[in-house]
FIVEXGU-826546 format. One record per residue (C-alpha): residue in three letters; residue number from 1; x, y, z. Coordinates in pm, whole numbers, always signed. Layout:
N
REC  Ala  NUM  X  Y  Z
...
REM end
This chain:
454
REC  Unk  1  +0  +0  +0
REC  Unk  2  +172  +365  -94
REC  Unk  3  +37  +566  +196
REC  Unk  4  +257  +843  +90
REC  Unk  5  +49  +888  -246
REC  Unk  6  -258  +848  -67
REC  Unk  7  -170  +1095  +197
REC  Unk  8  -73  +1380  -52
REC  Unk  9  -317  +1318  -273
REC  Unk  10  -624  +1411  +22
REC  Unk  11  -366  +1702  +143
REC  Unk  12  -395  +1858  -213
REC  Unk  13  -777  +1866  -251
REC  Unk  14  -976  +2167  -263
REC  Unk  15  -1262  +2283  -14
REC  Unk  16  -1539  +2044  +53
REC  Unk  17  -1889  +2138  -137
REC  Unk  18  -2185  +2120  +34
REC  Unk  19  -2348  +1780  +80
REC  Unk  20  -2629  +1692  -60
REC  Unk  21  -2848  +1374  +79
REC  Unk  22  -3027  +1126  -175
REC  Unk  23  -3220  +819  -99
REC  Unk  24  -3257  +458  -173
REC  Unk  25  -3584  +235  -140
REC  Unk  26  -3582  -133  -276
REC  Unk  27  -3973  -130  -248
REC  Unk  28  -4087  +202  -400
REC  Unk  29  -3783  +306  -566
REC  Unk  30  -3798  +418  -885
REC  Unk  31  -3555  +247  -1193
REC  Unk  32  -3548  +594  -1320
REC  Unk  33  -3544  +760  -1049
REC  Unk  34  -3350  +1092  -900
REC  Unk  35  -3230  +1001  -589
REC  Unk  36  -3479  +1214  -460
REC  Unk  37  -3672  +1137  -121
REC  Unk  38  -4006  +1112  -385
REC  Unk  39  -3818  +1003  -701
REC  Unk  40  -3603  +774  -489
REC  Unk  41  -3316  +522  -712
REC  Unk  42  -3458  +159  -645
REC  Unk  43  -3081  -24  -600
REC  Unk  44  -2815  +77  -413
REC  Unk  45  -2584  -144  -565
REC  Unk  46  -2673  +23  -936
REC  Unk  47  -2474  +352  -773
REC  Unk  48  -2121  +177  -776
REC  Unk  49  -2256  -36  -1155
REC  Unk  50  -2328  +276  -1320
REC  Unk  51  -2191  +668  -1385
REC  Unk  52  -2292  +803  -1001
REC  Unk  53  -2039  +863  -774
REC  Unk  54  -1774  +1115  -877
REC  Unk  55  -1494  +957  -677
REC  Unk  56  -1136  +808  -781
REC  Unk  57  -1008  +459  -886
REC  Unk  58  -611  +327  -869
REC  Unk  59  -420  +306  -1206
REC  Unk  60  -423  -110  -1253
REC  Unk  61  -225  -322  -1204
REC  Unk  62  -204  -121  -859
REC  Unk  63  +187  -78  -761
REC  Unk  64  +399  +167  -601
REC  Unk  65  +364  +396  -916
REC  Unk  66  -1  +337  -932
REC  Unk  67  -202  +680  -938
REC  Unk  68  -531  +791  -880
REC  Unk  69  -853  +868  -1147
REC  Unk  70  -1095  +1045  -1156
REC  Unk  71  -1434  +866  -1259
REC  Unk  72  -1799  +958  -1281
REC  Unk  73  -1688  +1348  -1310
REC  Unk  74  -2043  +1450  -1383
REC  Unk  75  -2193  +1198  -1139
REC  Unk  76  -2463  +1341  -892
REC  Unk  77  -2302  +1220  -590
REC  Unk  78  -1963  +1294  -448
REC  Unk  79  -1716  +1335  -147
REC  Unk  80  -1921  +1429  +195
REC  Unk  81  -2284  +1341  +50
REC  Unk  82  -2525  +1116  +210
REC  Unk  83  -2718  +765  +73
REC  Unk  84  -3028  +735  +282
REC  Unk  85  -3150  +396  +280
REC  Unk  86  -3545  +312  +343
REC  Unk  87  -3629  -29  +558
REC  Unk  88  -3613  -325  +300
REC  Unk  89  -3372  -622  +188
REC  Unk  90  -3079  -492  -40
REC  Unk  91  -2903  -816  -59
REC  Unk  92  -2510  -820  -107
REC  Unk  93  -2320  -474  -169
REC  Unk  94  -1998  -498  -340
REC  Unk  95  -1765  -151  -360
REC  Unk  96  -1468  -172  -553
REC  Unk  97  -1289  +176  -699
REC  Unk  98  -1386  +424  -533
REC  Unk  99  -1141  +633  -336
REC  Unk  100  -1322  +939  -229
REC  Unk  101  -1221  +1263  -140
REC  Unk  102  -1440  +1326  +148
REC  Unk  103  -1616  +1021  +339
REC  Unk  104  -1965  +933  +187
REC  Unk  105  -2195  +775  +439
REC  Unk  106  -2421  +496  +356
REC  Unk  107  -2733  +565  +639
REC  Unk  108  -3001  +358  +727
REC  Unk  109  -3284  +583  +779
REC  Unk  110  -3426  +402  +1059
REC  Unk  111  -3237  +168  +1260
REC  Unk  112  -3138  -140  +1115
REC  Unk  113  -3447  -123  +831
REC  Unk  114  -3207  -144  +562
REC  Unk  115  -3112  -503  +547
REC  Unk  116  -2768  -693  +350
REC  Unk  117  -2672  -1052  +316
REC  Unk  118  -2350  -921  +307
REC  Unk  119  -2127  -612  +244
REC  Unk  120  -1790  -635  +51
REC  Unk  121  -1518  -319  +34
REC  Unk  122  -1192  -326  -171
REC  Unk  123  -977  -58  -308
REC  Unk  124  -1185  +216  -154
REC  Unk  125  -1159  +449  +68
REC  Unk  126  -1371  +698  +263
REC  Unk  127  -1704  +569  +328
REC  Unk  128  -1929  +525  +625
REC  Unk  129  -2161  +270  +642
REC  Unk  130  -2422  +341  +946
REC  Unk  131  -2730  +121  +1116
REC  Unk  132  -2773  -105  +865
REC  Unk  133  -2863  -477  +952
REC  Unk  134  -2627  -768  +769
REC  Unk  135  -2672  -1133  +807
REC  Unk  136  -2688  -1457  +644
REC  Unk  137  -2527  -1805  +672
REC  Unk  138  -2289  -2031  +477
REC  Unk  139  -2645  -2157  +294
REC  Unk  140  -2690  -1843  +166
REC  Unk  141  -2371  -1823  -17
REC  Unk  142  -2151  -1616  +218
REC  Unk  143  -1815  -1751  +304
REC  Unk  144  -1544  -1492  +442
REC  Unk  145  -1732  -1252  +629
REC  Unk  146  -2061  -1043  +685
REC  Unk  147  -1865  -697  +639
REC  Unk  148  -1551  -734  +430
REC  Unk  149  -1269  -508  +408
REC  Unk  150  -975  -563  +196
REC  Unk  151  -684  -410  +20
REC  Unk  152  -691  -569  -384
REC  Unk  153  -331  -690  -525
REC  Unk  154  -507  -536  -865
REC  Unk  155  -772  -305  -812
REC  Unk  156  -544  -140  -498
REC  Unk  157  -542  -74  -119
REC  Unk  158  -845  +23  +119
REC  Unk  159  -840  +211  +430
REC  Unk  160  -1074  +478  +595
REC  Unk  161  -1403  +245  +644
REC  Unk  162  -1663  +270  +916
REC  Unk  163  -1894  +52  +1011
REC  Unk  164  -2115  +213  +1291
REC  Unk  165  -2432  +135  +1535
REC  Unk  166  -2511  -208  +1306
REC  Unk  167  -2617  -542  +1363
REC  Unk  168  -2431  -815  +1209
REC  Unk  169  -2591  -1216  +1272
REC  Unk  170  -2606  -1523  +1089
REC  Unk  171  -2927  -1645  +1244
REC  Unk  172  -3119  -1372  +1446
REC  Unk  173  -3225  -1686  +1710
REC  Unk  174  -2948  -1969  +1726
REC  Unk  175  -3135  -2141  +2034
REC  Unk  176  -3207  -2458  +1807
REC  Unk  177  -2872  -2478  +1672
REC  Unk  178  -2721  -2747  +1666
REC  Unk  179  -2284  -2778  +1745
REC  Unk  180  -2310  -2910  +1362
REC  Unk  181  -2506  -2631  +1243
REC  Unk  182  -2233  -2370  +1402
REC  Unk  183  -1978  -2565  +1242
REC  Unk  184  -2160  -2585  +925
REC  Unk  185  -2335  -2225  +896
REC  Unk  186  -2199  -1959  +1110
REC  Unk  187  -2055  -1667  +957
REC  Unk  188  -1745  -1431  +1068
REC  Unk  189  -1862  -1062  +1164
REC  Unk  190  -1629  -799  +1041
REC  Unk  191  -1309  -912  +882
REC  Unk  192  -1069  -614  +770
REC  Unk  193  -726  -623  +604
REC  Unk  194  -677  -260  +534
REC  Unk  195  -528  +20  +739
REC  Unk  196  -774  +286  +959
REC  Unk  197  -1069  +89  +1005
REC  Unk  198  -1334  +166  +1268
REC  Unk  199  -1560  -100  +1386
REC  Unk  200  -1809  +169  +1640
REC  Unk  201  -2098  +55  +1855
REC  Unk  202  -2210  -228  +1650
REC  Unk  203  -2405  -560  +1803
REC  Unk  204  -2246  -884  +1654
REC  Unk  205  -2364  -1183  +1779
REC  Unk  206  -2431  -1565  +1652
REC  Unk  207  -2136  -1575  +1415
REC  Unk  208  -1794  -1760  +1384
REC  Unk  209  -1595  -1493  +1482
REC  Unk  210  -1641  -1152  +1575
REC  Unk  211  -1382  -898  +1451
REC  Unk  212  -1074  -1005  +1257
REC  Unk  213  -828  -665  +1214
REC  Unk  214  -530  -763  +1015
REC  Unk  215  -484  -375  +910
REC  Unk  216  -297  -137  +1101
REC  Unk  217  -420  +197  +1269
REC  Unk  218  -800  +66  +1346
REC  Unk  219  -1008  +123  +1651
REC  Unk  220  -1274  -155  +1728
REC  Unk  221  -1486  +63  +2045
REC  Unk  222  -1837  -18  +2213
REC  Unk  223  -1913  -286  +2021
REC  Unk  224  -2128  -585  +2170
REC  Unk  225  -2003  -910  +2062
REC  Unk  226  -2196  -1234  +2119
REC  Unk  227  -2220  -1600  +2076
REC  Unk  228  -1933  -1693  +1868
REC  Unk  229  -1777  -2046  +1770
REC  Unk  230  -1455  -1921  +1751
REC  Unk  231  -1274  -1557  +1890
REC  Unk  232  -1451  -1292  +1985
REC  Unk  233  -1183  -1028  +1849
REC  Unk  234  -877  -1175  +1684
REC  Unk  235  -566  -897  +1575
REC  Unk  236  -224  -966  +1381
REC  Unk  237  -207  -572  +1321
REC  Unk  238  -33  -301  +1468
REC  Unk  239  -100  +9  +1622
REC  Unk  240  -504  -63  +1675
REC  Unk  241  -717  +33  +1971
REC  Unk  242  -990  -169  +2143
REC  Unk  243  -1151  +28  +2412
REC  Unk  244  -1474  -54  +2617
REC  Unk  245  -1586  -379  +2397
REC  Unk  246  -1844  -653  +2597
REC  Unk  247  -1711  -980  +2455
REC  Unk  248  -1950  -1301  +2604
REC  Unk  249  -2060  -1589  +2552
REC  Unk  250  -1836  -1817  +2359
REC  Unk  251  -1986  -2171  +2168
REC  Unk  252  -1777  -2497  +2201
REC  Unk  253  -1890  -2726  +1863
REC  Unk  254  -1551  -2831  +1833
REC  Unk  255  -1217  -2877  +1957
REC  Unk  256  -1088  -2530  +1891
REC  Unk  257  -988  -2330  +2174
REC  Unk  258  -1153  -2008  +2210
REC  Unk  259  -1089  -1679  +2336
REC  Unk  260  -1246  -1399  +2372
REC  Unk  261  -939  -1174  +2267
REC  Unk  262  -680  -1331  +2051
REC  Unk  263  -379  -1189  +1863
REC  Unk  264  -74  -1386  +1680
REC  Unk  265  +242  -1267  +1509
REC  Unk  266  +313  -1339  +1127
REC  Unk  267  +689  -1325  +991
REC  Unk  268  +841  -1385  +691
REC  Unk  269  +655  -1676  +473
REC  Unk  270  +359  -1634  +700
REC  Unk  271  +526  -1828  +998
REC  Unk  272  +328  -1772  +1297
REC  Unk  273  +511  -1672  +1599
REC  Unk  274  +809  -1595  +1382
REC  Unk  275  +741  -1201  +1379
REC  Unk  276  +640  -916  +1638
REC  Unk  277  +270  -738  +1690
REC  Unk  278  +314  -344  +1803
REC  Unk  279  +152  -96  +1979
REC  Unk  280  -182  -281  +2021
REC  Unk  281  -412  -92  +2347
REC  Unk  282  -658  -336  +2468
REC  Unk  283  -845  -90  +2740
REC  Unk  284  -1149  -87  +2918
REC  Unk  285  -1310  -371  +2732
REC  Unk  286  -1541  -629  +2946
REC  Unk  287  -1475  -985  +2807
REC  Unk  288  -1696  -1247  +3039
REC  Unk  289  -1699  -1612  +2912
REC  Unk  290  -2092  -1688  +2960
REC  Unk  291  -2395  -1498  +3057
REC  Unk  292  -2606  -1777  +2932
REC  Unk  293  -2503  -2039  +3186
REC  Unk  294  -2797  -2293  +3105
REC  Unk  295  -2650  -2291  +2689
REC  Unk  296  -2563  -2631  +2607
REC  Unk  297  -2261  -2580  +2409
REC  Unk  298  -2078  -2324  +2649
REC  Unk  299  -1686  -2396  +2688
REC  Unk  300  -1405  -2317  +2852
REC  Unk  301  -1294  -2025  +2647
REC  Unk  302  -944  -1787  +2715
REC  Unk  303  -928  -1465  +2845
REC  Unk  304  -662  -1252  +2665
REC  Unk  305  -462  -1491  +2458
REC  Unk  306  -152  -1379  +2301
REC  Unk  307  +49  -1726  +2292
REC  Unk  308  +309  -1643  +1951
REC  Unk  309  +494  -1307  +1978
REC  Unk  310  +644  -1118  +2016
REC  Unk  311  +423  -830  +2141
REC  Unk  312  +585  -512  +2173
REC  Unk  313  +516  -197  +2318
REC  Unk  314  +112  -287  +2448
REC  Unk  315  -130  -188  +2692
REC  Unk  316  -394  -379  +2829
REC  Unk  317  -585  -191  +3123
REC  Unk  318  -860  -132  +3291
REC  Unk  319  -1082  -471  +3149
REC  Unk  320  -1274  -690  +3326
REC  Unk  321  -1211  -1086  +3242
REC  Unk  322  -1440  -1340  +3396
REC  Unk  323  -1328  -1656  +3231
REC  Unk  324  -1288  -2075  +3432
REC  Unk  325  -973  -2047  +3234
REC  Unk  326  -618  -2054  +3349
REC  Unk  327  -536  -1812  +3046
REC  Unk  328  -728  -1479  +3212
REC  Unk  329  -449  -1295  +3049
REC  Unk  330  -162  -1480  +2896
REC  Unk  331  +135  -1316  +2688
REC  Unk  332  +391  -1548  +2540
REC  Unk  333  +682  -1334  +2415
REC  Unk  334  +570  -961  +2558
REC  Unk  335  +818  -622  +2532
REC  Unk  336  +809  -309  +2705
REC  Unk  337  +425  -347  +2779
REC  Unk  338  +215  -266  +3027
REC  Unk  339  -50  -462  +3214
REC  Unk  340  -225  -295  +3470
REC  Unk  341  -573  -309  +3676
REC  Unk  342  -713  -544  +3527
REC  Unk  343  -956  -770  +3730
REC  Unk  344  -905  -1110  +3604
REC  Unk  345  -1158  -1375  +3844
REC  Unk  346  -1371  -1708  +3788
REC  Unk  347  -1714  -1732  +3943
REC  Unk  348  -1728  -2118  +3863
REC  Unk  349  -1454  -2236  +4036
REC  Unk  350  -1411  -2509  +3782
REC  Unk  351  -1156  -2760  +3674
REC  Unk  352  -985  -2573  +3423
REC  Unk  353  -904  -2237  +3634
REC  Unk  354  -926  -2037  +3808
REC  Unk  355  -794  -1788  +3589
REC  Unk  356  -470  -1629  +3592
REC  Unk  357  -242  -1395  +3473
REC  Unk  358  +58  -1521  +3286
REC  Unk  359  +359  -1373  +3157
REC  Unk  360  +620  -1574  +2997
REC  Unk  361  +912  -1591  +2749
REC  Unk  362  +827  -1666  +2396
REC  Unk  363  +769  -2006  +2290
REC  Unk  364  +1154  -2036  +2146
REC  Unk  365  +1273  -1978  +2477
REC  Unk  366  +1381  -1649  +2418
REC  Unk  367  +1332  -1356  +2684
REC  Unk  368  +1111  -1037  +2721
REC  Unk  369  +1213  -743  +2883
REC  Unk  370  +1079  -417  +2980
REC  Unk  371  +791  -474  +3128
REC  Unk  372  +515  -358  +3373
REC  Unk  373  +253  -534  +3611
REC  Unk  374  +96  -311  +3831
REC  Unk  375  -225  -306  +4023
REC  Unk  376  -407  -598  +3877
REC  Unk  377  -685  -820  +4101
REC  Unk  378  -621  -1181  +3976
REC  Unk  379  -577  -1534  +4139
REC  Unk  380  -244  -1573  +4066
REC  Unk  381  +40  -1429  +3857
REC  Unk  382  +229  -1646  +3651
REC  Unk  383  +559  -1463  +3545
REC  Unk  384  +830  -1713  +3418
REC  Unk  385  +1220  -1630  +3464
REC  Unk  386  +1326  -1445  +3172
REC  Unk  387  +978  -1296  +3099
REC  Unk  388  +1125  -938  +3206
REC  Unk  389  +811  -833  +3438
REC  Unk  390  +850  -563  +3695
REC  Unk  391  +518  -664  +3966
REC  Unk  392  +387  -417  +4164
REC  Unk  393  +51  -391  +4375
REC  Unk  394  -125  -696  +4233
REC  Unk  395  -422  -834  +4474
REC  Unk  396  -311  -1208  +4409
REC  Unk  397  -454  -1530  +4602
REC  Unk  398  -790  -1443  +4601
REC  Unk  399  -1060  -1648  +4623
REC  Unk  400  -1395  -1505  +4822
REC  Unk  401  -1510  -1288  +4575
REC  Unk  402  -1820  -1229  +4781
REC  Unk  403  -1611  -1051  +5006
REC  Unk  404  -1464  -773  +4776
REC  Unk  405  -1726  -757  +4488
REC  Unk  406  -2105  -637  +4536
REC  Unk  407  -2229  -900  +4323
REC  Unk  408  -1990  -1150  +4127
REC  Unk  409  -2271  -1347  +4020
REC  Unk  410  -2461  -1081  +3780
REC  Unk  411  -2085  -983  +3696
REC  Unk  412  -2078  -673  +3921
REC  Unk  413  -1705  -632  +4011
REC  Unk  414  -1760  -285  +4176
REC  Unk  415  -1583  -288  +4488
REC  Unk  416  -1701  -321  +4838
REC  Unk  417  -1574  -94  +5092
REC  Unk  418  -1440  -356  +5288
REC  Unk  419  -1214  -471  +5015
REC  Unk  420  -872  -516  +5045
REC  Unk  421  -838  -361  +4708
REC  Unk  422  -942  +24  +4795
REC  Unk  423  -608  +192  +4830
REC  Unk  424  -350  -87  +4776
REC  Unk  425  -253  -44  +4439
REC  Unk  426  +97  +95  +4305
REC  Unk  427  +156  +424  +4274
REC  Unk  428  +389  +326  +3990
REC  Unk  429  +79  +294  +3779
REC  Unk  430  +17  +600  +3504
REC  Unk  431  -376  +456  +3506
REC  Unk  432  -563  +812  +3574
REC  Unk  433  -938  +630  +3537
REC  Unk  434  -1093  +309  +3581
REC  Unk  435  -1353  +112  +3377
REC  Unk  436  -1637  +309  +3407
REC  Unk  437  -1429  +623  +3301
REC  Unk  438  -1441  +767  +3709
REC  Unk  439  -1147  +924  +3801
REC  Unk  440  -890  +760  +4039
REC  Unk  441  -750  +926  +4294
REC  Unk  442  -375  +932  +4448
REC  Unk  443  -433  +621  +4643
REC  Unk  444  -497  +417  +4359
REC  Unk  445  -685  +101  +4401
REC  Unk  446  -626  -231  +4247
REC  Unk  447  -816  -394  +3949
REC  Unk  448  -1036  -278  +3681
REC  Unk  449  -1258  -45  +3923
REC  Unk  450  -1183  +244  +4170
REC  Unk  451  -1447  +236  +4459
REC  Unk  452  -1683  +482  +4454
REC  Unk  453  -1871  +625  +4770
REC  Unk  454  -2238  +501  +4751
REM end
């Protein structure tokens, strides 16, 4: 991808025109119509066919000489405009060349009333795509993902896509499911390859796997992710933020072991483990293993799994994890990171647990170094020799939740005055705010939140 072209090109463009809004409606649209709320075009996906978008396209094959065109020059809409969509089904939207000047937001008029099998996005950039509903299953023909983003080796890159305040769902009810009708139908969520993605306030639930960010520079924030086969968020990028997520309910149809937060490194010929993930912030996010404890096919799914580093320069803060996992928080190969108040606990007291937070060297034996464990409410810390951890007011060797929580069994982790916690933590910790965004004050307390008078 040639950011540097990309980057002048948007720096060299001229004042944005006023936008103008036009509208969409499978069921009373018009085939010659306007795009006018009463002479409304009747297919969304005969805008990116046909001559109506004055936007750009890459110079093909794209390379590092590749530059941009201008197409539809005369087309009605352009850079900052609007495409309201009325309720109805508009099946699957593909987007490929367009690069636009100014972000052009796709809008659901009312709340997830404009419905898509699926959505596809390559070699484009600058569009919004906001409270639309997307769902179907393997049967239905969709295979890599309900909202696709991805760079083209031909066509050219992608970056600058939002999906906001959507639904995403292979089945909207998967009670009857079957473990062989998971395996067999469930679809992934969002799955994005390109650079400055944001994934905001979007419900995904009853898929394969939640969000997949390969890209670099993306933000996934207040998104509700639910009932997934596989992860729940899964990143081999770098420099992406994913702030105040709720992650539940994992599916076991299989023998794959889930997590709720997953990220790998990828070196040279695609070796995993061979290569280092940087500057990831995983902060504030809630990631609970089941809410549905009477669900059949509930497993014993991983906190925060980073097994094949190295991981460099991270953050992970500030999150609740409620797994019956030993892997609360695991890092396998971590550099000059930081892991602090985080309240890691299992209210099942199960076999496989309780969880834990564990730091060690990377799988090839070699060591970590640099970093930082302050203030975090777990079990027990696992920190291997050679995993280069400085520990500092962690709340270890718990086990009577009762007796610092308000209520552990709804998954209230507020803390009681009489906790131990209030007060104890580190004042080596740069954490200024807790959880629920409240301030903390100088006697910082341990874990994920700072007690609060009632």
């Amino acid at each position: 991808m040639n950011k540097l072209i990309f980057t002048v090109f948007f720096l060299l463009i001229s004042n944005l025109s006023t936008a103008n809004v036009f509208y969409v409606d499978p069921v009373l649209g018009l085939v010659d119509g306007d795009g006018s709320e009463s002479r409304p075009w009747k297919s969304l996906q005969k805008l990116f066919d046909g001559d109506y978008i004055d936007s750009y396209k890459w110079s093909i094959p794209y390379s590092d000489s590749s530059y941009l065109i201008r197409r539809g020059i005369e087309a009605p809409i352009r850079g900052g405009d609007r495409i309201v969509l009325k309720d109805g089904y508009y099946g699957s939207l593909k987007i490929r060349g367009f690069t636009n000047r100014f972000p052009i937001t796709i809008i659901s008029e009312n709340r997830h009333g404009a419905r898509f099998s699926n959505i596809d996005i390559s070699a484009s950039s600058n569009w919004i795509v906001d409270g639309v509903s997307i769902s179907s299953t393997v049967s239905d023909g969709a295979v890599r993902g309900l909202f696709l983003v991805e760079d083209h080796r031909f066509h050219g890159p992608s970056n600058n896509i939002t999906l906001k305040s959507s639904k995403l769902f292979s089945i909207q009810d998967s009670s009857t499911w079957t473990a062989a009708d998971w395996r067999n139908e469930a679809i992934s969520g969002v799955v994005s390859y390109s650079d400055y993605t944001k994934i905001l306030n979007n419900h995904v639930f009853n898929i394969k796997r939640g969000v997949l960010l390969a890209g670099d520079y993306s933000t996934v924030k207040s998104n509700r992710i639910s009932f997934f086969s596989r992860d729940g968020i899964q990143t081999i990028g770098d420099f992406n933020d994913f702030i105040s997520n709720y992650v539940s309910d994992s599916i076991k149809v299989d023998g794959n072991h889930a997590d709720l937060f997953q990220s790998w490194s990828v070196g040279k010929g695609g070796k995993v483990g061979s290569g280092t993930v940087y500057n990831n912030r995983v902060i504030g996010n809630y990631f609970i293993a089941q809410t549905d404890l009477n669900s059949p096919l509930s497993g014993y799914v991983q906190g925060i799994g980073c097994f094949d580093g190295f991981y460099e320069n991270w953050v992970v803060e500030n999150n609740l994890i409620v797994v019956s996992n030993w892997n609360g928080i695991a890092f396998y190969g971590l550099n000059n990171s930081r892991v602090s108040n985080n309240t890691v606990v299992d209210v099942w007291n199960d076999t496989v647990g309780p969880a834990q937070i564990r730091i060690f060297p990377h799988k090839n034996s070699l060591a970590g170094k640099g970093n930082e464990l302050y203030n975090n409410f777990s079990y027990k810390l696992v920190i291997l020799p050679d995993s280069g951890v400085v520990a500092s007011g962690n709340n270890i060797n718990q086990f009577s939740l009762s007796s610092h929580f308000k209520d552990p069994l709804v998954f209230d982790f507020s803390l009681k005055s009489s906790s131990s916690a209030i007060n104890n933590g580190s004042s080596s910790s740069s954490v200024r705010i807790d959880i629920l965004g409240n301030s903390r004050d100088e006697s910082i307390d341990v874990g994920a939140y700072e007690y609060i008078v009632d």
